[in-house]
Biopython code that builds the backbone (N, CA, C, O; Angstrom):
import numpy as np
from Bio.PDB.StructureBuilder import StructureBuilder

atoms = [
    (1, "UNK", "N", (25.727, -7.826, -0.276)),
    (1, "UNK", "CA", (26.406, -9.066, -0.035)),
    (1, "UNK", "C", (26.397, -9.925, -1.288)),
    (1, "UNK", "O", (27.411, -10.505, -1.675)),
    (2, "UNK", "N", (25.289, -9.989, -1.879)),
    (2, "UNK", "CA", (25.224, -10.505, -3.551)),
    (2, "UNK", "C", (26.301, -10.107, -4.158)),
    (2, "UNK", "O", (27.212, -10.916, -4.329)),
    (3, "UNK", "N", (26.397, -8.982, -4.539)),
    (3, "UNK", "CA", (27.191, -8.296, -5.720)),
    (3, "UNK", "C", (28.743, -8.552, -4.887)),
    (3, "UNK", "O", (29.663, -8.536, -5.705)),
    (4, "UNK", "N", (29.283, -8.815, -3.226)),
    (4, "UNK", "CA", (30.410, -9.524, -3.157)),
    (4, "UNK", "C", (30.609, -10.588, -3.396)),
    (4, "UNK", "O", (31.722, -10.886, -3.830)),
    (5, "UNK", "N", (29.530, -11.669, -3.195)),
    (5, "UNK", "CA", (29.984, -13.041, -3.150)),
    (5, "UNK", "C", (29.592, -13.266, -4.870)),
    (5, "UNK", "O", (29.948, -14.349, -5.335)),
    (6, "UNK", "N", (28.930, -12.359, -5.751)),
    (6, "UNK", "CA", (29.005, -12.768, -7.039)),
    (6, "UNK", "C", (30.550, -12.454, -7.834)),
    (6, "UNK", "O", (30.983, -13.227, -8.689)),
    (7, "UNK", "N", (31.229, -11.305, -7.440)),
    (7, "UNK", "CA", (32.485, -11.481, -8.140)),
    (7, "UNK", "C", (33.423, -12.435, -7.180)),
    (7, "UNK", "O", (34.433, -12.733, -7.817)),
    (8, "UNK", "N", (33.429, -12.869, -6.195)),
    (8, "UNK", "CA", (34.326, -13.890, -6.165)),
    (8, "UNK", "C", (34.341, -14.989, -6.727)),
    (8, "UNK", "O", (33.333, -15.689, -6.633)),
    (9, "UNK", "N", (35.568, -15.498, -7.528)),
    (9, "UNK", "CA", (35.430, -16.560, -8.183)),
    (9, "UNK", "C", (34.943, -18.457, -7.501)),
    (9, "UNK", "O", (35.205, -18.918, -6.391)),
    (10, "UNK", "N", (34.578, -18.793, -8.070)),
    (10, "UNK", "CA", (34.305, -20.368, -7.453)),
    (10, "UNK", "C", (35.595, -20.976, -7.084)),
    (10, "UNK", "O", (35.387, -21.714, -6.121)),
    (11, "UNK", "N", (36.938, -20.992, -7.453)),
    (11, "UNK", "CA", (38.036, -21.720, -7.063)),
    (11, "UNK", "C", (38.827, -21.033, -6.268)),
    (11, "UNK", "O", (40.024, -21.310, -6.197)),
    (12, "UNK", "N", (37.959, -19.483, -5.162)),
    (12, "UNK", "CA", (38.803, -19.002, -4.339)),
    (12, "UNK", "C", (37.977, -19.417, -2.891)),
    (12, "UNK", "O", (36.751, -19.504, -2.817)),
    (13, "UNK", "N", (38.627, -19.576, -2.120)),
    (13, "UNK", "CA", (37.771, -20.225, -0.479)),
    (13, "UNK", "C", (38.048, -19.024, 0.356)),
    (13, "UNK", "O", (39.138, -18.486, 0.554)),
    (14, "UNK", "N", (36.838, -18.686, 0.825)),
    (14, "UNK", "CA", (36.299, -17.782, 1.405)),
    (14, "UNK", "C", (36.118, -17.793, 3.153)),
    (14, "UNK", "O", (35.624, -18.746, 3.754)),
    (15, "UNK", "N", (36.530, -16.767, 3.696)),
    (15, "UNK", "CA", (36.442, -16.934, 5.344)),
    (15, "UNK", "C", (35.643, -15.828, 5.915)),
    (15, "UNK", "O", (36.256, -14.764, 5.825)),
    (16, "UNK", "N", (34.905, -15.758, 6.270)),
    (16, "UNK", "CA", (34.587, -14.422, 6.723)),
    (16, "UNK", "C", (34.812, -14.269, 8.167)),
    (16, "UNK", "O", (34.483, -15.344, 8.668)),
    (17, "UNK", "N", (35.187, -13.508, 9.029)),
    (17, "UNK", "CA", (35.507, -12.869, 10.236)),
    (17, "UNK", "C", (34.348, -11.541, 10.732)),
    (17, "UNK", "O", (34.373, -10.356, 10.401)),
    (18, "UNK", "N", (33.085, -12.490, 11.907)),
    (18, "UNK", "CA", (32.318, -11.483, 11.559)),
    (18, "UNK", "C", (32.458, -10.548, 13.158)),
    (18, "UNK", "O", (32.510, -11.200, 14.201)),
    (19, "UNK", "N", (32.500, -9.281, 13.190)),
    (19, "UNK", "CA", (33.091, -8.245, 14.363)),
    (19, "UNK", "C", (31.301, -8.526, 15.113)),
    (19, "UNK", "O", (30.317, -8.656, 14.385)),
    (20, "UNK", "N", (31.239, -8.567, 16.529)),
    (20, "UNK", "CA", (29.871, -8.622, 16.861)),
    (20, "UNK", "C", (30.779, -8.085, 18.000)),
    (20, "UNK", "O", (31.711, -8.648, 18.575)),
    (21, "UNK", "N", (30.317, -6.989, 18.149)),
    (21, "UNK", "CA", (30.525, -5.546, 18.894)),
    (21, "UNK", "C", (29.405, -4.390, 18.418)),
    (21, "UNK", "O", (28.623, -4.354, 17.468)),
    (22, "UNK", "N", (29.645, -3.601, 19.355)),
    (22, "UNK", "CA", (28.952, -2.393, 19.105)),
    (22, "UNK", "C", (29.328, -1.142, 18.687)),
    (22, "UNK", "O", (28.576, -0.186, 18.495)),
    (23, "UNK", "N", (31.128, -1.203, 18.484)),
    (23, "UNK", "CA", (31.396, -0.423, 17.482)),
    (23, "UNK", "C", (33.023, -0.438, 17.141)),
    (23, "UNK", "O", (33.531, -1.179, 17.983)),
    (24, "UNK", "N", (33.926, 0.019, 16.354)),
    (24, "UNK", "CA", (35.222, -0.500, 16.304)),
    (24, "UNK", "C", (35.710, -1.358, 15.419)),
    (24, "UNK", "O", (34.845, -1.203, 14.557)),
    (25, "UNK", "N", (36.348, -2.052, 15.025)),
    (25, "UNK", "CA", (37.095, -2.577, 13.826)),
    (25, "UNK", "C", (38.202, -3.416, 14.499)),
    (25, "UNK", "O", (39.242, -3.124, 15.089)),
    (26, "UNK", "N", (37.435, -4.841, 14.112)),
    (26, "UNK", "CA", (38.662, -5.768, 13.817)),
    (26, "UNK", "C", (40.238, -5.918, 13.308)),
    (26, "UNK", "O", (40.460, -6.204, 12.131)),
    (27, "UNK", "N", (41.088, -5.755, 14.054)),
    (27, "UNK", "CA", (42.343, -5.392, 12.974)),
    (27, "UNK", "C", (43.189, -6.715, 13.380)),
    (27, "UNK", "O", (43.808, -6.880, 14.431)),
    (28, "UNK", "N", (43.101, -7.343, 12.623)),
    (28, "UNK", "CA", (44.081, -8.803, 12.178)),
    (28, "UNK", "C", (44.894, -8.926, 11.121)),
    (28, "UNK", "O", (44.600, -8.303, 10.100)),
    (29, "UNK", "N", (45.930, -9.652, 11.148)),
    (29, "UNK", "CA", (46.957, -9.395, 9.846)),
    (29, "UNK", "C", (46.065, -10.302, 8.850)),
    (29, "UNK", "O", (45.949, -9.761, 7.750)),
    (30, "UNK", "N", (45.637, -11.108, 8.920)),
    (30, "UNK", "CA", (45.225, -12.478, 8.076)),
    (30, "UNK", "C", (43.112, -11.998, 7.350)),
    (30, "UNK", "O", (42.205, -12.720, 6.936)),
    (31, "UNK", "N", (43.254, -10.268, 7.593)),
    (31, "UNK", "CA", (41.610, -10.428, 6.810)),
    (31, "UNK", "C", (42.251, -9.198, 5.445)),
    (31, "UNK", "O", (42.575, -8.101, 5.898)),
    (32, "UNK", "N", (42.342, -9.302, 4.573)),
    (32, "UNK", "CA", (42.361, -9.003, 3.286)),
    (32, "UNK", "C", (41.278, -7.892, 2.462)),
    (32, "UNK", "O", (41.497, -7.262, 1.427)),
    (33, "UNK", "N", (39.760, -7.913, 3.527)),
    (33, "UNK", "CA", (38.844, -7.387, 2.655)),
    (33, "UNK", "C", (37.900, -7.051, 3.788)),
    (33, "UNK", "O", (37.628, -7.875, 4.662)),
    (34, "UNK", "N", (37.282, -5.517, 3.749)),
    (34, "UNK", "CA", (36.244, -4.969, 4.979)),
    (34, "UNK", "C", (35.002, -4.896, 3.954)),
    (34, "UNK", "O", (34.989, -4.316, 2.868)),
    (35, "UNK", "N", (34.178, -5.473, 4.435)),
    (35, "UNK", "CA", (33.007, -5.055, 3.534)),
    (35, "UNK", "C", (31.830, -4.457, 5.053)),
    (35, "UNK", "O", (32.026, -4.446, 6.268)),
    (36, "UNK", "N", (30.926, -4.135, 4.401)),
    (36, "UNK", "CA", (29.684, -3.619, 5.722)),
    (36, "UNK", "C", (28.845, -4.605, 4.884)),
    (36, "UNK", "O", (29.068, -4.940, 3.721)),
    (37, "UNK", "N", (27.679, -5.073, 5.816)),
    (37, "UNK", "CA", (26.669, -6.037, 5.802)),
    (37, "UNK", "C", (25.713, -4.985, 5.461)),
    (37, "UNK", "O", (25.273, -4.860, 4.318)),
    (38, "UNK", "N", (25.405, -4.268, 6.385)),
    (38, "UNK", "CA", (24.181, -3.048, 6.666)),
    (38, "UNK", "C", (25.206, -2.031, 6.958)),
    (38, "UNK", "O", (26.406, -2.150, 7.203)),
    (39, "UNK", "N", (24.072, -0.510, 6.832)),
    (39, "UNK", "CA", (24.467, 0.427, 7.255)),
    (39, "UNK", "C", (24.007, 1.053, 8.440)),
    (39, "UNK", "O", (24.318, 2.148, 8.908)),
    (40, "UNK", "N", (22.823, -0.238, 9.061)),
    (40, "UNK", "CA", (22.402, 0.034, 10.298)),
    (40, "UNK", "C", (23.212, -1.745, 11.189)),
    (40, "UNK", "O", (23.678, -2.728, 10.613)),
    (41, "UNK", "N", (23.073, -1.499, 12.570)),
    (41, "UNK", "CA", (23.666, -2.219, 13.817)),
    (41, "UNK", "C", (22.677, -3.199, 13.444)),
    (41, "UNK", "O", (21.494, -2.990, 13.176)),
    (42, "UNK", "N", (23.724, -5.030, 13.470)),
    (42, "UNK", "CA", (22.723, -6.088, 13.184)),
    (42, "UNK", "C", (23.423, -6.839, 13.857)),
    (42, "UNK", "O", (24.640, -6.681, 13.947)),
    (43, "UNK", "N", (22.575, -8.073, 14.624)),
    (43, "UNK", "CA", (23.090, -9.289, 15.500)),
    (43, "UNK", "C", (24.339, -9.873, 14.345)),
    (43, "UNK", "O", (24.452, -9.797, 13.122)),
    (44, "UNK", "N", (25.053, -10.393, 15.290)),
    (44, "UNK", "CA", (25.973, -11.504, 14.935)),
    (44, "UNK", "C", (25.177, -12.388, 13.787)),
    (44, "UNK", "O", (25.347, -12.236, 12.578)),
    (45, "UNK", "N", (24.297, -13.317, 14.377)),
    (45, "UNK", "CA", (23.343, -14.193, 13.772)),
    (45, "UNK", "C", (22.672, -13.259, 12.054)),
    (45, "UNK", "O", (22.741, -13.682, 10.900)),
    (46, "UNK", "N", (22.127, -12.043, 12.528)),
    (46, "UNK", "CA", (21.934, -11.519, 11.454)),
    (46, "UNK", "C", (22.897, -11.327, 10.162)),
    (46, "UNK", "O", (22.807, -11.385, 8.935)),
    (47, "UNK", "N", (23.597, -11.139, 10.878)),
    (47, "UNK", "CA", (24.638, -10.531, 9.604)),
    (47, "UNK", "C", (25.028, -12.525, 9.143)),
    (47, "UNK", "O", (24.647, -12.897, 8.034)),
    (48, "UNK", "N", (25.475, -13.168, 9.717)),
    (48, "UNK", "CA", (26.045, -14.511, 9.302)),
    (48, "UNK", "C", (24.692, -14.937, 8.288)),
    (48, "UNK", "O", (24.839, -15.177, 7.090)),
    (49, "UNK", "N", (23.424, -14.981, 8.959)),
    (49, "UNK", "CA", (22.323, -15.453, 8.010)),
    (49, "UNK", "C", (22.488, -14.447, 6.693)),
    (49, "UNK", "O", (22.434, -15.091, 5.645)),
    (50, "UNK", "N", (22.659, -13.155, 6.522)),
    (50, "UNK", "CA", (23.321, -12.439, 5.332)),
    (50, "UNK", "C", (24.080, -12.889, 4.298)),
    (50, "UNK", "O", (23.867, -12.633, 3.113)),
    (51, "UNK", "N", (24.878, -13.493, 4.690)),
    (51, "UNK", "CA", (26.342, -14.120, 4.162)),
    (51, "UNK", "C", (25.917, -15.403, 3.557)),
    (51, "UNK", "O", (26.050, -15.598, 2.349)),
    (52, "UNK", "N", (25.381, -16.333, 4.404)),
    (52, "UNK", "CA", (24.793, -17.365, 3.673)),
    (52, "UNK", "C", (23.345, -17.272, 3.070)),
    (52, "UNK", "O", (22.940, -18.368, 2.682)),
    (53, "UNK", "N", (22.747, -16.561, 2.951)),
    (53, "UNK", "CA", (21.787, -16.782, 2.356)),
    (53, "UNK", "C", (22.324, -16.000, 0.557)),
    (53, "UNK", "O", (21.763, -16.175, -0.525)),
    (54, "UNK", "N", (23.322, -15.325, 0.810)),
    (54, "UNK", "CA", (24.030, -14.624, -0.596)),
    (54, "UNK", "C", (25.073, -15.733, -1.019)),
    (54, "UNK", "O", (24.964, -16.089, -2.192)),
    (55, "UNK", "N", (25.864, -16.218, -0.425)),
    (55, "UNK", "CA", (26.383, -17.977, -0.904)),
    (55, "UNK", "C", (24.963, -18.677, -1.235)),
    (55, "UNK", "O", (24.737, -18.706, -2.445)),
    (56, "UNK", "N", (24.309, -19.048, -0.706)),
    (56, "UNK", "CA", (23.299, -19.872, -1.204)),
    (56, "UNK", "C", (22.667, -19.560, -2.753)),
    (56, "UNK", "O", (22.751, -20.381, -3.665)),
    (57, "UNK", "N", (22.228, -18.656, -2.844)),
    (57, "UNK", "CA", (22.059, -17.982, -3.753)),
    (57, "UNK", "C", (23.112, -17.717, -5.056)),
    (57, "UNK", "O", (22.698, -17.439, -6.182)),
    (58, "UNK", "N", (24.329, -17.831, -4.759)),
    (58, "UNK", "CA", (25.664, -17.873, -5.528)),
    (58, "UNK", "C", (25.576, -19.163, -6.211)),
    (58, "UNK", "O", (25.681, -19.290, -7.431)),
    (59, "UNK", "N", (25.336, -20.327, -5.196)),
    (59, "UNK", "CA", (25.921, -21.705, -5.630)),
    (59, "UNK", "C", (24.406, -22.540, -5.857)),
    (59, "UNK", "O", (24.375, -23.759, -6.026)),
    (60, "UNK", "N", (23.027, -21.578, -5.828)),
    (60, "UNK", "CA", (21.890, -22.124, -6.056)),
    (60, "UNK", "C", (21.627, -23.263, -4.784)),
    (60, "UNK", "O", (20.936, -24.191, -5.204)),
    (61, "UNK", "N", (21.792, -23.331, -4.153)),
    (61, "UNK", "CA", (21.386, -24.250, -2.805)),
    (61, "UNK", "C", (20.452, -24.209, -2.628)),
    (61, "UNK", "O", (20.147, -25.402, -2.600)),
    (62, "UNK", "N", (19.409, -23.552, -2.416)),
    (62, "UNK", "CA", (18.253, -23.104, -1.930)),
    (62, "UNK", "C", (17.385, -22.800, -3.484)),
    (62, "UNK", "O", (16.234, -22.362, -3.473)),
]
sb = StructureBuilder()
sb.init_structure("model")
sb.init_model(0)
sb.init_chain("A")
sb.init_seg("    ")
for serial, (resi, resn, name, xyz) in enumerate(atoms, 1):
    if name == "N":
        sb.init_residue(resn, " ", resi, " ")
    sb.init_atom(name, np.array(xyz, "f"), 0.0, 1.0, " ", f" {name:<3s}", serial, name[0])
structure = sb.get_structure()
């Protein structure tokens, strides 16, 4: 999740769309980019605390 949110640039705004299911793929016209969090099954909550704690870390927050 680092090494995604480090090449995105700072002047692009970011959405993430997170799938909390147990297996299957989101298919929407409006998501641009599939990344995997883990390669093992993680809560909703898990994976979102993922995401921000790698923004945080991007923009030094923490």
């Amino acid at each position: 999740m680092r090494k995604y949110v480090d090449a995105v640039g700072d002047d692009v705004n970011l959405v993430f769309v997170v799938g909390a299911m147990a297996h299957g793929k989101i298919e929407v016209d409006y998501i641009d980019d599939f990344i995997a969090i883990s390669g093992y099954p993680l809560s909703a909550a898990m994976c979102i605390a993922r995401i921000t704690e790698a923004l945080a870390d991007k923009w030094s927050i923490l």
